[in-house]
gemmi code that builds the backbone of each chain (N, CA, C; Angstrom):
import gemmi

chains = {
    "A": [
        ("UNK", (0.834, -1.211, 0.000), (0.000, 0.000, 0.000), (0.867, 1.258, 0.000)),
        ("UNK", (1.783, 1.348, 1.072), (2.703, 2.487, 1.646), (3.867, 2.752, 0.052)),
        ("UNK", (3.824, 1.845, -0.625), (4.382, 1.871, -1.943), (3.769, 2.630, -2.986)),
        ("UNK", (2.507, 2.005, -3.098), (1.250, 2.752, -4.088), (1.253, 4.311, -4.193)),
        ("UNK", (1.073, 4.313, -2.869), (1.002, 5.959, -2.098), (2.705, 6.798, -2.625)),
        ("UNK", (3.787, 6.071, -2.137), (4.919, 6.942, -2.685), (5.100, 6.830, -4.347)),
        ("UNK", (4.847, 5.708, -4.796), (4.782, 5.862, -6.531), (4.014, 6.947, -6.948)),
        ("UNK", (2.558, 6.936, -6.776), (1.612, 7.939, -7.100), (2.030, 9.474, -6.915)),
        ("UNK", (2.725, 9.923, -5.638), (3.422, 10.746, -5.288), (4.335, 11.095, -6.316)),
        ("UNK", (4.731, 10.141, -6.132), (6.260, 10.485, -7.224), (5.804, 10.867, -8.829)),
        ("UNK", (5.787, 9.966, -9.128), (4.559, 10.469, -10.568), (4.177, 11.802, -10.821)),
        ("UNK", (3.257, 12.191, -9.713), (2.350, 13.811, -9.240), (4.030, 14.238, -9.641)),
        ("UNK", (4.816, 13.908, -8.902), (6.250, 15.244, -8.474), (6.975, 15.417, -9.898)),
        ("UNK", (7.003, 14.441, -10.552), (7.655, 14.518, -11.376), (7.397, 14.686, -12.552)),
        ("UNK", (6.322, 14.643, -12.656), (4.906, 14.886, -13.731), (5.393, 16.994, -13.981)),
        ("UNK", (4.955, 16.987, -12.739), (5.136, 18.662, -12.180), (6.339, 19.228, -12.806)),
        ("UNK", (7.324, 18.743, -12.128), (8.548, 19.240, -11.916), (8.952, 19.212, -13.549)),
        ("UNK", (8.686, 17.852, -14.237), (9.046, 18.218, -15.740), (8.425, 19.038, -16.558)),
        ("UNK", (7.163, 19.539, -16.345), (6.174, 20.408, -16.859), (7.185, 21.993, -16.329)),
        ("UNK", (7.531, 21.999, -15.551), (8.462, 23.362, -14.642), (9.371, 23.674, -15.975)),
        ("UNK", (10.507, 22.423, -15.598), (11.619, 22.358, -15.905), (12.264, 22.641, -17.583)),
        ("UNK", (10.525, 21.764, -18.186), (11.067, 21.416, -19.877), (9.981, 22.770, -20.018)),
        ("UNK", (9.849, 23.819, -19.756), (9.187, 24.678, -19.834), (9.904, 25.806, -21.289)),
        ("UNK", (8.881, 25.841, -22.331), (10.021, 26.561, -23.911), (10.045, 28.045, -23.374)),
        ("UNK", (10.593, 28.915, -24.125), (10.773, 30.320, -23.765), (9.514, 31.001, -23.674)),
        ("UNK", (8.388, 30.839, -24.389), (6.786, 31.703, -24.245), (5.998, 30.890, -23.189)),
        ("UNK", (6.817, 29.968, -22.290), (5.934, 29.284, -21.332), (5.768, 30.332, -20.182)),
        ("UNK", (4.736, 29.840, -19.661), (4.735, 30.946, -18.325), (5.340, 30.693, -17.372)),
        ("UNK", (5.935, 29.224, -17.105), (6.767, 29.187, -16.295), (8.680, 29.309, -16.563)),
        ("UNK", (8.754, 30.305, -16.319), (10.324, 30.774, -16.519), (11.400, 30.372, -15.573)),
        ("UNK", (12.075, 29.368, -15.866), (13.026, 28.620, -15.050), (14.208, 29.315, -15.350)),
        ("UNK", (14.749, 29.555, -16.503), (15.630, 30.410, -16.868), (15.904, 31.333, -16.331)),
        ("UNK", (15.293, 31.963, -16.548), (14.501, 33.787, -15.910), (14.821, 33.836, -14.467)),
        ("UNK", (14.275, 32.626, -13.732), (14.016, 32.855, -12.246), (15.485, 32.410, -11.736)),
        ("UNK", (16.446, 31.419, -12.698), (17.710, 31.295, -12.301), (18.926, 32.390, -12.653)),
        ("UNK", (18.720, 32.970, -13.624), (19.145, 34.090, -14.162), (19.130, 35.411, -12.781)),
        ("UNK", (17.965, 35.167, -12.665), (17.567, 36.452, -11.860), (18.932, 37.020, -10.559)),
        ("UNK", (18.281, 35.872, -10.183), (19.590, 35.559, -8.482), (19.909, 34.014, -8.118)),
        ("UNK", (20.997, 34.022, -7.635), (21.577, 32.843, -7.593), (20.430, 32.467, -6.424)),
        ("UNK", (19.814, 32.978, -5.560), (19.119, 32.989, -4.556), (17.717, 31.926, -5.213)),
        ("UNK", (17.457, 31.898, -6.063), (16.533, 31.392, -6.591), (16.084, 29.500, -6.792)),
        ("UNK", (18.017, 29.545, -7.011), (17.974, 27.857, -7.030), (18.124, 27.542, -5.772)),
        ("UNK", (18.298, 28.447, -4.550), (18.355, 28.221, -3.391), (16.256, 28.029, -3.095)),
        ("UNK", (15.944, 28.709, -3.235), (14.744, 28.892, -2.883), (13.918, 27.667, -3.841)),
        ("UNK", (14.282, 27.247, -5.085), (13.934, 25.969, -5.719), (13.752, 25.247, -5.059)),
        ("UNK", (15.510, 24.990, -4.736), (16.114, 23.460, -4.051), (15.085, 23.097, -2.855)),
        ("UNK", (14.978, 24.092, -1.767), (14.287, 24.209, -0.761), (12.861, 24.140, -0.449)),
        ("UNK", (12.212, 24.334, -1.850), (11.123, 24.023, -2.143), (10.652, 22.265, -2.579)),
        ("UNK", (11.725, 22.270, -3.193), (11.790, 20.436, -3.460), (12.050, 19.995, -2.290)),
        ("UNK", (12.632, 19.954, -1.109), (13.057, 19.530, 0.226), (12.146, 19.728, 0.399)),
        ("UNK", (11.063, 20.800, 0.392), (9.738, 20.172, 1.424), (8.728, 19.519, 0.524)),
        ("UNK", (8.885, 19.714, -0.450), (7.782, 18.374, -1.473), (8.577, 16.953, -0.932)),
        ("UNK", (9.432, 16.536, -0.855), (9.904, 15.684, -0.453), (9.674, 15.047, 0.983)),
        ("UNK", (10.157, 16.031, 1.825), (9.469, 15.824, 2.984), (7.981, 15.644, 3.486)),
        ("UNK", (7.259, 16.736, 2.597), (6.326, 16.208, 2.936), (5.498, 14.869, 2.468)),
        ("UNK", (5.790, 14.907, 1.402), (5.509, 12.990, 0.655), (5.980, 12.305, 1.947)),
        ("UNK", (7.360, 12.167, 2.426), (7.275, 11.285, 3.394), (6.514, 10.940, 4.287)),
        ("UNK", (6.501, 12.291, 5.275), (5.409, 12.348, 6.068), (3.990, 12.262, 5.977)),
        ("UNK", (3.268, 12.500, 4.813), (2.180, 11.959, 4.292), (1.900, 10.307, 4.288)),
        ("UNK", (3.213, 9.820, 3.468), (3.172, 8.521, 3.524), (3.006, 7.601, 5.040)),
        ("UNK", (4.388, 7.762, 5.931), (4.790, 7.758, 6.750), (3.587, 7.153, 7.742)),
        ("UNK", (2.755, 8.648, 7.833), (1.339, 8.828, 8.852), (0.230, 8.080, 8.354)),
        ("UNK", (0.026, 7.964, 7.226), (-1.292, 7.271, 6.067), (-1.038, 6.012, 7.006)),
        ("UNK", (0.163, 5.366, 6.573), (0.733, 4.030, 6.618), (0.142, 3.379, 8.218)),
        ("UNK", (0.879, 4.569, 9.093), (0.920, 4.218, 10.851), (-0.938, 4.551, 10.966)),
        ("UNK", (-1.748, 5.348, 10.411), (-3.129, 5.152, 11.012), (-3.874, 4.470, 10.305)),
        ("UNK", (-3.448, 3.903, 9.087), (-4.154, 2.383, 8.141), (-3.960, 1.538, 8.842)),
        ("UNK", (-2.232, 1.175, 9.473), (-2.006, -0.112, 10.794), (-2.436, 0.227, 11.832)),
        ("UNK", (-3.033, 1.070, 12.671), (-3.595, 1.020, 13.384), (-5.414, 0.907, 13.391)),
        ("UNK", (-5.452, 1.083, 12.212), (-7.062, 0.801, 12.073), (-7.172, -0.754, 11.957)),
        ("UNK", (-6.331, -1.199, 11.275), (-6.795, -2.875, 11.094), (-6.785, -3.040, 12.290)),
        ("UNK", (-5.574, -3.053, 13.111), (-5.058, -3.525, 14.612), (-6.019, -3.652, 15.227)),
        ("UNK", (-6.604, -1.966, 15.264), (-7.589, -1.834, 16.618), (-8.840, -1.663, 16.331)),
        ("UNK", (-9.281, -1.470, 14.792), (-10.468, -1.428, 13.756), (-10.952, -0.006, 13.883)),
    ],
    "B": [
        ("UNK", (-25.560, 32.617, -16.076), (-24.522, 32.176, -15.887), (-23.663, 32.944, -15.604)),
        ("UNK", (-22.771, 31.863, -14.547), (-21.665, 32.469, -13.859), (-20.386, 32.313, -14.817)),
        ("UNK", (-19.075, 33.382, -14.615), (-18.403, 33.520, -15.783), (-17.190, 32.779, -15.104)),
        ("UNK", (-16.716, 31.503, -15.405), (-16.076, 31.002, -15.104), (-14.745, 31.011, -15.586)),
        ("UNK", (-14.203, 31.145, -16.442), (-13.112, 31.527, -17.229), (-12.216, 32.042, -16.503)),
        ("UNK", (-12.183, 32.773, -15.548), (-10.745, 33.087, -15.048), (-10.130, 32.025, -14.614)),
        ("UNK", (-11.129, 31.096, -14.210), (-10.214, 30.065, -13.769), (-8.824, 29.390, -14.391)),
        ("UNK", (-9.212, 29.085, -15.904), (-8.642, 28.617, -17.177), (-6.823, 29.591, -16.882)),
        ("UNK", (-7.092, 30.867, -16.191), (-5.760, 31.344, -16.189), (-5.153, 30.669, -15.049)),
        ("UNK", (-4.011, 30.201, -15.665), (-2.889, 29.269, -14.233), (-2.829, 30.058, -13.022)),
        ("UNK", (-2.733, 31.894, -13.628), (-2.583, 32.818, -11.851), (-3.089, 32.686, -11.203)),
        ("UNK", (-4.394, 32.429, -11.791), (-5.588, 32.881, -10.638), (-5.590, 31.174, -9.981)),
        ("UNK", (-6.059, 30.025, -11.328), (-6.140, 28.843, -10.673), (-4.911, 28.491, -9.625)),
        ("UNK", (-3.543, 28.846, -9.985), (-2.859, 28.425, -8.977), (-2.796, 28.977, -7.647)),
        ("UNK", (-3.306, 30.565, -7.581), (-3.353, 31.441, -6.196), (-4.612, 30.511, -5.455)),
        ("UNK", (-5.592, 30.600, -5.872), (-6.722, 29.488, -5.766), (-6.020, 28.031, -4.809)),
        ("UNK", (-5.282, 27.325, -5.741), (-4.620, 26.303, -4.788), (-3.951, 26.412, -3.734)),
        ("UNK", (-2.769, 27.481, -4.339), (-1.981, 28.000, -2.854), (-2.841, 28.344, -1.687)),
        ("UNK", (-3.852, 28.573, -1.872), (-4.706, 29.162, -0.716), (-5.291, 28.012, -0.130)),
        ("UNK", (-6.193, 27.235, -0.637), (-6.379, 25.845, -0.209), (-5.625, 25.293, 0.410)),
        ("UNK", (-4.335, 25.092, -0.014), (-2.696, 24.475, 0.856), (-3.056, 25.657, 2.097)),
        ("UNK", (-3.275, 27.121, 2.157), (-2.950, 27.290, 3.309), (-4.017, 26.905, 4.500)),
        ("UNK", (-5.504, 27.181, 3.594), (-6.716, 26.670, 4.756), (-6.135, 25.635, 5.075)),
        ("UNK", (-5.750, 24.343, 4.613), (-5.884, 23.113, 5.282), (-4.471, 22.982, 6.538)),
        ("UNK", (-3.365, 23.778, 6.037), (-2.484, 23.559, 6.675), (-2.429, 24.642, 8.140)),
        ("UNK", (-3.310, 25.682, 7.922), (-3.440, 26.606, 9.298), (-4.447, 26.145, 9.940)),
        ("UNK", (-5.645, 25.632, 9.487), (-6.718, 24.864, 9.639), (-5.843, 24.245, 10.926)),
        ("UNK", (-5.702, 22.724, 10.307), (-4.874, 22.054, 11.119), (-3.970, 22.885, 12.578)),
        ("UNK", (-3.273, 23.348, 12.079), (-2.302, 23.521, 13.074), (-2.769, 24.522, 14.252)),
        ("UNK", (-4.051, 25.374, 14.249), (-5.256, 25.822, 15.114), (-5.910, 24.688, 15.494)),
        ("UNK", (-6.555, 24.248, 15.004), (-7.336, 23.132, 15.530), (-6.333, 22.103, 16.815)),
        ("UNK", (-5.290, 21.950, 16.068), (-3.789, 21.364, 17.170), (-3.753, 22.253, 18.372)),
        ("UNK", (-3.570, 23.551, 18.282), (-2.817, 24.274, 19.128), (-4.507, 24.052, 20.277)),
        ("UNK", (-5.719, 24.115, 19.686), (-6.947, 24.370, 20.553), (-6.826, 23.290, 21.477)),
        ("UNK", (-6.971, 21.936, 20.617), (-6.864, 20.884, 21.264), (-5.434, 20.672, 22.532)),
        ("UNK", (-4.587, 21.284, 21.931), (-3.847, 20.899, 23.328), (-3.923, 21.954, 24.265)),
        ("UNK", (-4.282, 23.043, 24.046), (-4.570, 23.759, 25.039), (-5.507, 23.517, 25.873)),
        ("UNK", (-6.683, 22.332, 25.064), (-8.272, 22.143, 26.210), (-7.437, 20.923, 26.922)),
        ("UNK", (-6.215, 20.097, 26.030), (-5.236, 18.746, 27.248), (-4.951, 19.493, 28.121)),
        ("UNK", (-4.255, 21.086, 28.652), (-4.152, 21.674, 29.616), (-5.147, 21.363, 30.723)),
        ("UNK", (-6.308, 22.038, 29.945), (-7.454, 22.032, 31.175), (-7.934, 20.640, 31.895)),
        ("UNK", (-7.904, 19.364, 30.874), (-8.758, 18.656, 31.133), (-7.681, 17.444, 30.361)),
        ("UNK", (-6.644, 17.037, 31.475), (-5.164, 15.881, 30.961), (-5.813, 14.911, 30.707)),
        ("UNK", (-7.419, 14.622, 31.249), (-7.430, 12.863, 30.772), (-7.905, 12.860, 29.297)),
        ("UNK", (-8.228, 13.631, 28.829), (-8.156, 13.386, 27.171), (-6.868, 13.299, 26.409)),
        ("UNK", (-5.428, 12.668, 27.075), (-4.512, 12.792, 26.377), (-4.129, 11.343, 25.597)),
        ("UNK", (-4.969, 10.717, 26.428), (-4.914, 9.325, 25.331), (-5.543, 9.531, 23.933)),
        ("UNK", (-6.846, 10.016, 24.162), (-7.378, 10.549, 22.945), (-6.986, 11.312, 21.726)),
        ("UNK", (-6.133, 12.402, 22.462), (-5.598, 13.337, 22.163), (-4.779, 12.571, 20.963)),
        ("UNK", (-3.756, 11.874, 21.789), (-2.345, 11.312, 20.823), (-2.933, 9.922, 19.805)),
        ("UNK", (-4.241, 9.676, 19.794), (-4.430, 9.327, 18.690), (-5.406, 9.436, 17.616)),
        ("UNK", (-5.954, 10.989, 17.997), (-6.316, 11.907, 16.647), (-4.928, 12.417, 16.508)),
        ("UNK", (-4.289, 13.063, 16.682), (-3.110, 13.721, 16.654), (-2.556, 13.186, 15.316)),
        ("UNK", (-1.851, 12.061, 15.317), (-1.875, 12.170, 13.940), (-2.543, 12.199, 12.265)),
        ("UNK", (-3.642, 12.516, 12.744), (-4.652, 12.987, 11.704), (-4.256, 14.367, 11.237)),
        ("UNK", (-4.184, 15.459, 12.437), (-3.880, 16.624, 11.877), (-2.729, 17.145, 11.485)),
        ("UNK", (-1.504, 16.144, 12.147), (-0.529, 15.891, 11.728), (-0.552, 15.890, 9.883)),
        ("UNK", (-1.270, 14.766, 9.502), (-1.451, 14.406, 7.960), (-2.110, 16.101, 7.367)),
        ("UNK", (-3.111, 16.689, 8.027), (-3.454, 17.660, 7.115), (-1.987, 18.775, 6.941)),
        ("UNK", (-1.944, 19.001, 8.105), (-0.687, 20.118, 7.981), (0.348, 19.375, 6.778)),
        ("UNK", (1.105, 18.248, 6.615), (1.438, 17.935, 5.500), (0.880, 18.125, 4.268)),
        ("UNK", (0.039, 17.844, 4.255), (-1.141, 17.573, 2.918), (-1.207, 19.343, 2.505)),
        ("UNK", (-1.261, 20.093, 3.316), (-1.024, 21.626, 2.875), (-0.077, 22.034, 2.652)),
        ("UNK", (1.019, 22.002, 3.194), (2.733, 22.008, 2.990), (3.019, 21.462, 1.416)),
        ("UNK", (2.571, 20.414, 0.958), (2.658, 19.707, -0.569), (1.953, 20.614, -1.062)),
        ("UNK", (0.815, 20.984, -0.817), (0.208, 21.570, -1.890), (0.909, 22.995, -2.202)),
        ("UNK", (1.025, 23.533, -1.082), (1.466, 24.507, -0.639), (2.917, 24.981, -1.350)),
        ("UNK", (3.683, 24.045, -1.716), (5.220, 23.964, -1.889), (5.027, 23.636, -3.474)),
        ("UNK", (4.353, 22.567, -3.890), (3.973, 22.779, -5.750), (3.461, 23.988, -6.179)),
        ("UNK", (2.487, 24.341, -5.576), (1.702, 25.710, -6.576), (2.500, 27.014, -6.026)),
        ("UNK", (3.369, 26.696, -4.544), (4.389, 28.001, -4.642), (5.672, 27.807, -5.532)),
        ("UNK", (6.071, 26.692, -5.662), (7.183, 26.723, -6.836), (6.751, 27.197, -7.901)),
        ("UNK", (5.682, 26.550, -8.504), (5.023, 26.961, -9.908), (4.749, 28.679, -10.170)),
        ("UNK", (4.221, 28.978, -9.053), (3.401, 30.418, -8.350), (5.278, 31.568, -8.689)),
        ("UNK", (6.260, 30.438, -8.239), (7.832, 31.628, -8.729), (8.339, 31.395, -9.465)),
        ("UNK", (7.860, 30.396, -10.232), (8.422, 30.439, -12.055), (7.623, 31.157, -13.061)),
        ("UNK", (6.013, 31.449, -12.405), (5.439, 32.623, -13.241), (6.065, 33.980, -12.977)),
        ("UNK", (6.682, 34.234, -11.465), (7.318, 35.380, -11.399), (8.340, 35.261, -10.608)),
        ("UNK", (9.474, 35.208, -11.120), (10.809, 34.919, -11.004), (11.316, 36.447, -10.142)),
        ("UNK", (10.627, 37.903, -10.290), (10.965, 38.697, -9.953), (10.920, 38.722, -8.408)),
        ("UNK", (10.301, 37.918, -8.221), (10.055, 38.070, -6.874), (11.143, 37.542, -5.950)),
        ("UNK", (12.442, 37.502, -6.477), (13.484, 36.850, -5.608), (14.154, 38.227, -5.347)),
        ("UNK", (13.808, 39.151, -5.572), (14.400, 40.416, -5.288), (13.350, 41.471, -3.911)),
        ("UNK", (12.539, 40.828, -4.055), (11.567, 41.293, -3.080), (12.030, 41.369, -1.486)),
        ("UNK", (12.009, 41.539, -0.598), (12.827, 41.571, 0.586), (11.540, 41.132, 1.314)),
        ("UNK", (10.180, 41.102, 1.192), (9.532, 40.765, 1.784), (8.856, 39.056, 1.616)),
        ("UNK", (9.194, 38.657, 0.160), (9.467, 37.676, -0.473), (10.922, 36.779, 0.248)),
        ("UNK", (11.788, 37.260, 0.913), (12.801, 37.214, 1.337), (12.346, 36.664, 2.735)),
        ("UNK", (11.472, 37.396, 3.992), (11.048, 37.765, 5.076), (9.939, 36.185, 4.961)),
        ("UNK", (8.992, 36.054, 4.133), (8.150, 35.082, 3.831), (8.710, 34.003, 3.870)),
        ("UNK", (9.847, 33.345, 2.959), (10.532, 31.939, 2.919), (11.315, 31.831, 4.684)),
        ("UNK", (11.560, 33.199, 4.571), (12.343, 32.739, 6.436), (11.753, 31.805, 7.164)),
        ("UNK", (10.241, 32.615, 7.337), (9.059, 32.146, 8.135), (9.032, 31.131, 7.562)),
        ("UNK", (8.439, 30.304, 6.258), (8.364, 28.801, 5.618), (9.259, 27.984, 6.398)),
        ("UNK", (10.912, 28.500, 6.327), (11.699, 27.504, 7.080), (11.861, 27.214, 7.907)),
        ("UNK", (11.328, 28.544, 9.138), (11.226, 28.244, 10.361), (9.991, 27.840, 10.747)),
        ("UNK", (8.996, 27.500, 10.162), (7.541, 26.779, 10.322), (7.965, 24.904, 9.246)),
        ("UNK", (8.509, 25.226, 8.663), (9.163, 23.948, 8.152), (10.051, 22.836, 9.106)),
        ("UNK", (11.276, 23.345, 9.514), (11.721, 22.658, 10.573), (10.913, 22.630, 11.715)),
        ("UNK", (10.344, 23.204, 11.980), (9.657, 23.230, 13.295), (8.877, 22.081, 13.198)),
        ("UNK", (8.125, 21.739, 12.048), (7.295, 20.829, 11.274), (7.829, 19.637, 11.852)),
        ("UNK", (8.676, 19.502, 11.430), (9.726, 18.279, 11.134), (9.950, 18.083, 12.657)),
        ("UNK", (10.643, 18.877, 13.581), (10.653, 18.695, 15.076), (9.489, 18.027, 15.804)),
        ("UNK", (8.242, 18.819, 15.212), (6.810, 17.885, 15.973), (6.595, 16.906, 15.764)),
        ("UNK", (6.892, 16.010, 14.176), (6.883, 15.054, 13.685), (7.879, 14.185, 14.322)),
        ("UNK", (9.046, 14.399, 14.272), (9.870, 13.310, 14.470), (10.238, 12.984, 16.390)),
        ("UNK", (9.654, 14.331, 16.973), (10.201, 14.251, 18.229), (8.764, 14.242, 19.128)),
        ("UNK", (8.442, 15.419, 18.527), (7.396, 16.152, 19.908), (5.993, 14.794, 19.328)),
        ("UNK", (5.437, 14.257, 18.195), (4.465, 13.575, 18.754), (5.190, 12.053, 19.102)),
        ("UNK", (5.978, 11.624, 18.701), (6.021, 10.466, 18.972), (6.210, 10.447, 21.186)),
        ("UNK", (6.840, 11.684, 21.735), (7.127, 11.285, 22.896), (5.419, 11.731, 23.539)),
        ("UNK", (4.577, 12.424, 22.720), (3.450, 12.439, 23.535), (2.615, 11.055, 23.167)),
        ("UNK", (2.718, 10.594, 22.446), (1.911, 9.232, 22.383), (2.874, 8.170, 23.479)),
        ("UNK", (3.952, 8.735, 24.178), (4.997, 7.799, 25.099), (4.407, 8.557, 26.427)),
        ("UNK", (4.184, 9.742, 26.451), (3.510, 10.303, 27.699), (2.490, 10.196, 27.861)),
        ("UNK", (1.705, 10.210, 27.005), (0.180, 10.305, 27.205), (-0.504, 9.294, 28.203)),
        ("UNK", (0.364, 8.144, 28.906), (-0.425, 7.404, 29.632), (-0.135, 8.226, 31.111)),
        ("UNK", (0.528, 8.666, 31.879), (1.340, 9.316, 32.295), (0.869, 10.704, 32.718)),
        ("UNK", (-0.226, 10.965, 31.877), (-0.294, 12.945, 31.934), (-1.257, 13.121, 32.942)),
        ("UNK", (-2.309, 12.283, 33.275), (-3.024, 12.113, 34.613), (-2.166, 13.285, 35.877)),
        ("UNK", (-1.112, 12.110, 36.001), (-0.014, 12.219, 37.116), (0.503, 13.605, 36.867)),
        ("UNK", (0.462, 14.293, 35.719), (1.384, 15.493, 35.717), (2.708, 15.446, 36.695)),
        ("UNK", (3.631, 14.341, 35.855), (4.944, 14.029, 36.218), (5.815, 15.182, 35.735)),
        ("UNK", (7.068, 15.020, 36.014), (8.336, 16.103, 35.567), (8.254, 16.430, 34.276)),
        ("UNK", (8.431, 14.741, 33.771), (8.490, 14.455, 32.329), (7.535, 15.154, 31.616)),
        ("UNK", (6.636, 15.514, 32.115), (5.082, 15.648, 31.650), (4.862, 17.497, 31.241)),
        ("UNK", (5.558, 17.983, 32.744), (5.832, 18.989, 32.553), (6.783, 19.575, 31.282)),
        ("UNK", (7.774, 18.947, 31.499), (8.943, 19.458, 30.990), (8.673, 19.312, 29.287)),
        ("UNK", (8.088, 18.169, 28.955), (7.220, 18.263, 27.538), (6.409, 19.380, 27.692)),
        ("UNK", (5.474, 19.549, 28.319), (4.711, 20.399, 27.588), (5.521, 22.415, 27.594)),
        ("UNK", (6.424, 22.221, 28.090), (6.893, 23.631, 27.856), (7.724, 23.241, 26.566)),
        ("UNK", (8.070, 22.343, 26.289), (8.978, 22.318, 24.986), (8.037, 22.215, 23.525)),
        ("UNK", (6.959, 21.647, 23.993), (5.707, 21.167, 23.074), (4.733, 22.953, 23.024)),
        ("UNK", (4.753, 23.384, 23.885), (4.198, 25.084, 23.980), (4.968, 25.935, 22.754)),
        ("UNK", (6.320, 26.116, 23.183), (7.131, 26.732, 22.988), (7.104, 26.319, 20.733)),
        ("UNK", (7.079, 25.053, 21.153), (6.558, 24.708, 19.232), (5.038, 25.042, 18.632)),
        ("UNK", (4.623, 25.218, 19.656), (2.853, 25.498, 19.342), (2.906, 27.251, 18.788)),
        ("UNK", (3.917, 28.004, 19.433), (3.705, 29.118, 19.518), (4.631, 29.425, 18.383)),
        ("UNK", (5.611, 28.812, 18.154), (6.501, 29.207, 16.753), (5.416, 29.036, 15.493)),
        ("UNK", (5.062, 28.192, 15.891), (4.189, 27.462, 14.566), (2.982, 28.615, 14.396)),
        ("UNK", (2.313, 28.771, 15.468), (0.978, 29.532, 14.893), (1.484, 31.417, 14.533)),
        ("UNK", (2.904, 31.850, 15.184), (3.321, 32.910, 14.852), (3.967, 32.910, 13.055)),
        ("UNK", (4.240, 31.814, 13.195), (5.401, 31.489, 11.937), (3.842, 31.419, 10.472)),
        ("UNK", (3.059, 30.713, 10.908), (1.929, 30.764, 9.562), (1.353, 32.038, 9.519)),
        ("UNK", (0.693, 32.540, 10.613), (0.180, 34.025, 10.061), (1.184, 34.861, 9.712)),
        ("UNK", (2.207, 34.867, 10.221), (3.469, 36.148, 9.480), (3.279, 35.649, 7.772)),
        ("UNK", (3.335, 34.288, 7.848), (3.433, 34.145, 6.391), (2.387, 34.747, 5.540)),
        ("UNK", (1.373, 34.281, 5.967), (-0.344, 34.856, 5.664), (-0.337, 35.859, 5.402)),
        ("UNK", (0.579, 37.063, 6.354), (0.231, 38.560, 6.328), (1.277, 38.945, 5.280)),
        ("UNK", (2.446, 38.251, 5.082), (3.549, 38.346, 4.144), (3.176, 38.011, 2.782)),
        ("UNK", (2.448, 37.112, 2.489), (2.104, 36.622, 1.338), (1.203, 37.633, 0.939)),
        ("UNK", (-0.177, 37.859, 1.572), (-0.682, 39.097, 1.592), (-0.416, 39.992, 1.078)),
        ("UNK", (0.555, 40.852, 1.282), (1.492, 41.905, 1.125), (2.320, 41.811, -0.022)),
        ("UNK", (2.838, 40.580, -0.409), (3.590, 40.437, -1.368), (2.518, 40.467, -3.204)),
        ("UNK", (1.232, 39.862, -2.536), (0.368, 39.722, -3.770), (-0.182, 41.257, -4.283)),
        ("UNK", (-0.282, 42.039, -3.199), (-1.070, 42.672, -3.049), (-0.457, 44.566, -2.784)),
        ("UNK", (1.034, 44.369, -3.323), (1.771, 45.685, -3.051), (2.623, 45.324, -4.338)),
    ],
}
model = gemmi.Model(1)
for chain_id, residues in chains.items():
    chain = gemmi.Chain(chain_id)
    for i, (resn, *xyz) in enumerate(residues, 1):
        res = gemmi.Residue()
        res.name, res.seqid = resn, gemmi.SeqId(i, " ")
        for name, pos in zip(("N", "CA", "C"), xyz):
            atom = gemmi.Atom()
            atom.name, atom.element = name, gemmi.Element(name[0])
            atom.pos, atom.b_iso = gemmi.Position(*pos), 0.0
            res.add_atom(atom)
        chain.add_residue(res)
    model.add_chain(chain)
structure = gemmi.Structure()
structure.add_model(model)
structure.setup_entities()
């Protein structure tokens, strides 16, 4: 199950993130632009992916521990 | 008929989401701070307590994701905003409501589901958690509205 949940996740993230990333020059999302801008930016990226990340875990993580505790204790 | 079409624009639909990420994730973390403040008044609900707890645990995540896609997306439509100082002031707050995140998760609930049998007695232990468990209640609910009022400000100046 706790698998399903991080695949699906992942998928969503990366689905995203390539829609961001492979973004052409008249796209509205400007990756270029926003790295260009300030180096501050891939800081503020990176950091943004650290909490998509984190939070997938913890999503997963908690799903997982109150699904086993529902069978356990119903 | 209602004129639905703005939606179709990513700004609006994605400000739309970002906002959703924040109801659910301030949502949560009020609803947290209420609830342990009524465990103050009334300790024998702390069994109870620590196992809804991680329910709202899950929403505050579940807003943080949402929250963290449609704000990445939300600064590749405007990249200018890395020059903003209040844009600057906003991510502070994210990181210090971020780790803090991560502290309740990995530390502060697992030892209250270890105290919670325990809180009757209002032991040392018991004490001494809940000033460390306060002290995160209060970063957290200062740390989201600064953001709220920052984000605010940033959309809207």
């Amino acid at each position: 199950m706790k698998y399903k949940i991080a695949l699906i996740s992942l998928l969503i993230i990366t689905g995203l993130s390539f829609g961001a990333t492979h973004s052409s020059g008249d796209s509205i999302f400007q990756l270029s632009e926003a790295l260009d801008a300030s180096p501050l930016s891939a800081f503020v990226l990176a950091f943004n992916g650290l909490i998509i990340i984190t939070s997938i875990y913890f999503i997963v993580k908690i799903t997982v521990e109150v699904w086993r505790q529902h069978i356990i204790h119903g | 008929m209602a004129d639905l079409t703005p939606l179709l624009d990513p700004h609006v639909s994605l400000h739309i989401i970002h906002i959703i990420g924040v109801v659910i994730a301030v949502g949560a973390v009020i609803i947290t701070d209420v609830v342990n403040g009524f465990l103050h008044l009334r300790p024998g609900f702390a069994e109870w307590d620590a196992k809804i707890a991680p329910l709202f645990s899950l929403m505050v995540w579940t807003g943080f994701l949402i929250l963290a896609v449609s704000g990445t997306l939300l600064f590749l439509m405007h990249p200018y905003l890395i020059h903003d100082t209040l844009f600057h002031a906003k991510m502070l707050f994210v990181a210090a409501v971020f780790f803090n995140g991560v502290l309740l998760n990995t530390w502060v609930t697992p030892k209250f589901e270890e105290l919670s049998e325990e809180w009757d007695e209002r032991t040392e232990r018991v004490k001494a958690f809940e000033v460390v468990a306060g002290v995160a209640a209060v970063v957290s609910v200062i740390g989201w509205m600064s953001i709220i009022v920052l984000g605010y400000l940033i959309a809207n100046t």
